[in-house]
C-alpha positions, 0 to 999 in steps of 0.5 A: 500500500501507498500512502502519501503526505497530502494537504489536509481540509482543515490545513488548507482553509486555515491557511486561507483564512491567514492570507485572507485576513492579511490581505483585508487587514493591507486593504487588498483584495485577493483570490487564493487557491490550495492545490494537493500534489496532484494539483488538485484543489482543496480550498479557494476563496475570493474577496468580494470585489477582486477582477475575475483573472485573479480568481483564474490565476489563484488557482493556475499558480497553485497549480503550477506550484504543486505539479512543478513542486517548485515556485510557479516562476521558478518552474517556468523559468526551469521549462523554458530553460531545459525544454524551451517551451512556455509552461502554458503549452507544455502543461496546458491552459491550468498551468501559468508562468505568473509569480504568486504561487509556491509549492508546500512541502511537509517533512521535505516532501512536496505535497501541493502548492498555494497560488494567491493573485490580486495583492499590489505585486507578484512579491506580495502575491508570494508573501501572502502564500508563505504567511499560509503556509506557515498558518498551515504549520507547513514549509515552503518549496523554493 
């Protein structure tokens, strides 16, 4: 039998919970995702009033961070190094190579990413990701 590290309900939405309130608490209004490492969705929300690409590009660069296990800007910039293909076509239209999502590791095993988008830049997109992640008692990936 295969058991594996997973991103847990109740981890995710309190990390979400973290970002959101940070993130009300700075004036922002934000959309953030928690994919397993699957990048399967666990939890997303959104702020009433964030523009509809910031819902798309939450979940996006969760996405991209769980399946390249790696920040969503490191892996793209890692793909078009190696293969020389844009992320967006080599994984299709659920990948992004937009900064904002980090992959989460839990005892140095990648177990899924969190992609926030909406905050005034890519670096504070990613600050409100690992302000989850430590919420979530998890670590991040670089």
């Amino acid at each position: 039998m295969y058991d594996r590290l997973t991103i847990g309900l109740d981890e995710a939405q309190r990390g979400v919970a973290a970002a959101l309130d940070e993130a009300t608490r700075r004036g922002l209004r934000i959309a953030i995702a928690v994919a397993d490492d699957r990048g399967d969705l666990v939890a997303y929300a959104a702020q009433d009033a964030v523009i509809r690409i910031s819902r798309d590009l939450s979940i996006q660069k969760a996405y991209t961070s769980a399946i390249g296990r790696r920040s969503s800007k490191n892996y793209a910039a890692l793909m078009r190094e190696r293969v020389h293909i844009p992320v967006e076509l080599l994984l299709g239209p659920r990948a992004t190579s937009s900064a904002g999502g980090i992959a989460i590791k839990k005892s140095d095993e990648s177990i899924g990413g969190i992609g926030v988008s909406g905050a005034s830049s890519a670096e504070e997109d990613e600050e409100l990701c690992k302000l989850a992640i430590e919420a979530m008692g998890l670590s991040a990936c670089s």
